[in-house]
N, C-alpha and C positions, 0 to 999 in steps of 0.2 A: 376800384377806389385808389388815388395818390395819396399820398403824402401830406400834400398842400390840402387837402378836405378835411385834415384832421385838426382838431382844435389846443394847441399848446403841442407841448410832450417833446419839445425839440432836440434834446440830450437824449433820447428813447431812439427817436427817429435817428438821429443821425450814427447812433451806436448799430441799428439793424443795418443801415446800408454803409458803415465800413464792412458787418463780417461778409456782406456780398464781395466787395472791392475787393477786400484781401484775403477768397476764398477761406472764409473759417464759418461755413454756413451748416450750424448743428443741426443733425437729423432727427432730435426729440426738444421744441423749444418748450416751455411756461410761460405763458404770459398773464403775469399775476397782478392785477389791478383791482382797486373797489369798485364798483359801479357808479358809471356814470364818468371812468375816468380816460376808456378810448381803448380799454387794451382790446377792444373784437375787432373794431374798424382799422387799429394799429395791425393787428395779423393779416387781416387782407389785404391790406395795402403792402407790408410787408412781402406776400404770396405775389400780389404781381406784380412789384421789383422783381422779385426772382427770377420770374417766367417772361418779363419784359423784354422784346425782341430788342429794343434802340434804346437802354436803359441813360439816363439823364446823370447829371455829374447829384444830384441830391434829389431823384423821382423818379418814378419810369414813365414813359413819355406819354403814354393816354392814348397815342393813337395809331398804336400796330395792333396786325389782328389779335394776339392773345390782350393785350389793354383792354381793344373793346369787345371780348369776350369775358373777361373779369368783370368790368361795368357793368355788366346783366347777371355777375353771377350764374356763368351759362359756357365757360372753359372746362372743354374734356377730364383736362387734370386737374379740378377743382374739385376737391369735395369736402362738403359738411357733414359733421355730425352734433347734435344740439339733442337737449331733453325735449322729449315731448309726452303724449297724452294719451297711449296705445289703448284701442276698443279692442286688439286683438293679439294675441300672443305674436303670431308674425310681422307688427308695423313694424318699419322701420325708418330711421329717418326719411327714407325716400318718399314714403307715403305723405310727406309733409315739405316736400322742397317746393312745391308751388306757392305753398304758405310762407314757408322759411323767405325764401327769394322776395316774396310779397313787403313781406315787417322789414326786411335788411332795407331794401331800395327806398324804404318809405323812412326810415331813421336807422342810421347803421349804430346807436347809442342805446339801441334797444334793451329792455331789460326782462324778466320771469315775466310782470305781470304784462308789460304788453307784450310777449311772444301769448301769453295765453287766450288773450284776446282775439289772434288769431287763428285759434283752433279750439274745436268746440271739448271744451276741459271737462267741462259739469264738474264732480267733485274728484276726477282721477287725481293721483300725484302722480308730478313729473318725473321721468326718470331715463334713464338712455338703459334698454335693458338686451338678456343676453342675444334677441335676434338680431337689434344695431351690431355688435360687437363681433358677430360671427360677420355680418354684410362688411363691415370694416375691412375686416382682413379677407375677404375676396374682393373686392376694392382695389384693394393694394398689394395684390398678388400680382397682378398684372403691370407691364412697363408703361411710362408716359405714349401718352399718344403723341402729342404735338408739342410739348415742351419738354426743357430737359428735366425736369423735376416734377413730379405727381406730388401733391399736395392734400393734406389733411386738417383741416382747420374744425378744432374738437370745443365746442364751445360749453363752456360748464361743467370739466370731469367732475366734480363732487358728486354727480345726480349717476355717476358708474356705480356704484356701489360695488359686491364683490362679484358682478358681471364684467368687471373690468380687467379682472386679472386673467381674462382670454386673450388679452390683447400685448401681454407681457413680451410674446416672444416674438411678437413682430416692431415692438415698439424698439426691442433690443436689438435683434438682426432684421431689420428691414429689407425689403429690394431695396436696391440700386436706383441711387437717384430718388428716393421718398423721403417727404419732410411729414413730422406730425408736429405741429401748432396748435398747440392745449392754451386754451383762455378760460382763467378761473378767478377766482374772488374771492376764496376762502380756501387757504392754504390747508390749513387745519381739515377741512374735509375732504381732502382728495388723497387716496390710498397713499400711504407710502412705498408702497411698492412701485408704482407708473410714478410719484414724485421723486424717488431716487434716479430714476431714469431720464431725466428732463434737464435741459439746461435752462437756469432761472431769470426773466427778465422782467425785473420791477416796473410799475407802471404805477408813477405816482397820483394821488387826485390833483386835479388841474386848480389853477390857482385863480381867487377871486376875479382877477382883472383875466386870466383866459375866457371865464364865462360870461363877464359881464359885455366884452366886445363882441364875442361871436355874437349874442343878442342883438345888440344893438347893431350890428352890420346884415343881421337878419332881421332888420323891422320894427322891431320894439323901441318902444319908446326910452328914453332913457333913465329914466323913475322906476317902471315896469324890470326893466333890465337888470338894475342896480341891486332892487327888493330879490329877485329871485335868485341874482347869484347870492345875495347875501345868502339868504335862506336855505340855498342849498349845500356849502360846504364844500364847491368844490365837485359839485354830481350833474354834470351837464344833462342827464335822463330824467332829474328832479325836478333840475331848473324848469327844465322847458314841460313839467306837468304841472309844477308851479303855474305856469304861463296859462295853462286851460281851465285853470278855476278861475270865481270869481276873484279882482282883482280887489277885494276887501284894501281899504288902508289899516297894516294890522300895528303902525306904531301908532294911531292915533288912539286906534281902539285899547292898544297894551298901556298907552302912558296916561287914557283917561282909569283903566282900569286900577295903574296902581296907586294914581292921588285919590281914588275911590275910599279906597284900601287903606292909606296912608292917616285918611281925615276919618276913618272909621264912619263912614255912611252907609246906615244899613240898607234905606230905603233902593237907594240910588246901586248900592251892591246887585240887589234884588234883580233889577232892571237890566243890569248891566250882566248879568247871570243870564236872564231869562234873551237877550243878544246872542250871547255867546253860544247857547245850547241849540242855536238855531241857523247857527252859520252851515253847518255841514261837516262830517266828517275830517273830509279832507283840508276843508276850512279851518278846522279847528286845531290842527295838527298845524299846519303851518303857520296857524297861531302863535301854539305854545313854543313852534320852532324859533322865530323870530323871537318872542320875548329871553327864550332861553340867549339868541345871538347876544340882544340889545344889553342885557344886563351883564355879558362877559365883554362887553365894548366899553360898559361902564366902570368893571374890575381893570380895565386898560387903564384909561382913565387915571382913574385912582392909582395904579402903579407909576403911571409917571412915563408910560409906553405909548404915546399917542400915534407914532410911525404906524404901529400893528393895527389901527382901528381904522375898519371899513364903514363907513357909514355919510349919507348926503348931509350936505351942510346943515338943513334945519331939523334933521335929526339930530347929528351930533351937536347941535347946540343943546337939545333938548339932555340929551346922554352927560355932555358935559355939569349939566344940571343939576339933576340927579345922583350924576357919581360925588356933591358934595353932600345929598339928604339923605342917601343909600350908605351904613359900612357896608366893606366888605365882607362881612360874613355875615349879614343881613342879605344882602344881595345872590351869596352863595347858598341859604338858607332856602332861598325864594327860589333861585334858578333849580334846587332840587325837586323842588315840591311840583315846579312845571314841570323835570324829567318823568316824573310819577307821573303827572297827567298824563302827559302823551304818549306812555306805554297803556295805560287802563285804556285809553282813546282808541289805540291800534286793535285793544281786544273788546271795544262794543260794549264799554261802561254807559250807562245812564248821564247825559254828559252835564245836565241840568244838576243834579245829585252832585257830579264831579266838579262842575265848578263853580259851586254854590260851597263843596269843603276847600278847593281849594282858595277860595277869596276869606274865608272863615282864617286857614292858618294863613294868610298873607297881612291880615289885619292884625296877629298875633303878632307876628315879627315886625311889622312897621309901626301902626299905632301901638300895641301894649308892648315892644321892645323884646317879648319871648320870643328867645330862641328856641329850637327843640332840641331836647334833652337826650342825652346821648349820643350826641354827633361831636364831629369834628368843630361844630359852629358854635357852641356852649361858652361863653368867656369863664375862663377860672376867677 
């Protein structure tokens, strides 16, 4: 993987390939990103700058033999380590590189649930346990074969648990010539003891307008495009699951739902419920994700910040609308009661029940003007 296949992250990129230029290349990196924002594909790409025979003034070149043995993830000195799924005390990653290699080549954006997808999970939890950790460090006892650097690209330490602290004293005095490249997502769960040990490289979420082109330069429409980077925040492994549901119009459905709401229609509420509970799961969640966007596009709005607001013109005309018939703490009122939904949703609430209450308190706060009590939203 180059450089150039990676989407944004340009001050990332160009920070890994000074510490090559001006050998300062740390032998325990972090690469700390949220999902969806590039830092897996960022370390590989990363790993074969390093190992890259005719390395490029900002890429490695793609096509000497270690390049096109990284492309296949199938370089001697490469090696993974990732959670998986173990039926036996003894897996270890290896028992899964066919798979692994599989999901990378097919989206290096990958995330838990589609790595799971490719290995039959039934109800194990993932976890990298201590037979990974022992195969680790006989791994990396031995010297590069064919490059000057034997590489370890460790994806997700948080799933080490306290199987990890086998790996303390190789991660501190390595061989000669080994790099460990730790890619995680949750700082807070990975030992501190391997996090003391790591030099830290931020990988921020990519930014509306990164996602919305890679889209569109891959296909999609530009409607289709626009909705999913909204919706996703910044999570390019979102967007594009975004992309494999039904392509629902969810502002048409969210701003019939809250003049529904607003004009206190019970019947028509009814209806509009009995919609809703039938879109699907996943439908529903990117539902309530949208409406949550649309009405902090609105709080935009109303503050008088229109720069910050993402949205197609005959939506934001719509939001422009709105944000005079919405206060803001009516808005913010409402935007909570959708966070509640889409957490109960994640956990397999009765969705019919769920959003039959929540169009109940949205009628509260727009038609009968109650706020709820005991919140920040309360007017004195």
């Amino acid at each position: 993987m180059q450089f150039k296949e990676i989407v944004g992250q340009a001050s990332v990129k160009q920070r890994l390939i000074n510490s090559v230029k001006e050998n300062r290349v740390s032998h325990a990196q972090l690469f700390l990103g949220p999902e969806g924002s590039g830092a897996l594909p960022l370390a590989v790409a990363y790993a074969q700058y390093v190992s890259c025979e005719d390395k490029q003034a900002d890429d490695s070149c793609g096509i000497c033999s270690s390049c096109r043995k990284y492309q296949k993830l199938m370089h001697p000195d490469l090696h993974f380590s990732y959670p998986f799924f173990a039926k036996h005390k003894d897996d270890n990653a290896l028992t899964f590189i066919e798979q692994w290699r599989d999901a990378f080549l097919a989206n290096s954006y990958l995330n838990l649930d589609v790595w799971r997808g490719y290995l039959d999970a039934e109800n194990k939890q993932a976890n990298i346990n201590i037979a990974e950790c022992h195969q680790i460090i006989k791994k990396l006892s031995f010297k590069p074969f064919e490059s000057e650097y034997k590489i370890l690209i460790l994806w997700l330490p948080e799933y080490l648990d306290k199987a990890g602290n086998a790996l303390l004293k190789i991660i501190e005095e390595p061989q000669p010539n080994t790099l460990f490249l730790l890619v995680a997502q949750n700082q807070d769960q990975i030992l501190n003891t391997i996090l003391s040990r790591t030099q830290l490289i931020k990988v921020p979420c990519l930014t509306y307008d990164d996602v919305k082109h890679y889209l569109i330069e891959n296909g999609q429409p530009k409607a289709l495009a626009e909705q999913a980077a909204y919706l996703s925040n910044g999570n390019l492994t979102e967007a594009l699951q975004i992309l494999q549901q039904d392509t629902d119009n969810y502002h048409a459905q969210f701003v019939q739902w809250l003049r529904i709401c607003f004009g206190n229609k019970g019947l028509e509420a009814m209806k509009m419920v009995d919609v809703l509970a039938k879109l699907g799961r996943e439908n529903q969640k990117n539902f309530l994700r949208y409406g949550i966007s649309f009405l902090r596009e609105c709080c935009l709005l109303q503050a008088g910040v229109p720069n910050l607001v993402h949205l197609p013109a005959d939506e934001l005309e719509t939001a422009q609308k709105m944000a005079t018939a919405i206060p803001v703490n009516a808005a913010e009122a409402i935007t909570a009661e959708l966070e509640k939904a889409h957490y109960h949703i994640e956990r397999n609430a009765n969705p019919k029940i769920l959003f039959l209450d929540v169009s109940l308190q949205i009628i509260k706060i727009l038609f009968f003007k109650t706020l709820p009590k005991g919140t920040q939203y309360i007017n004195n």
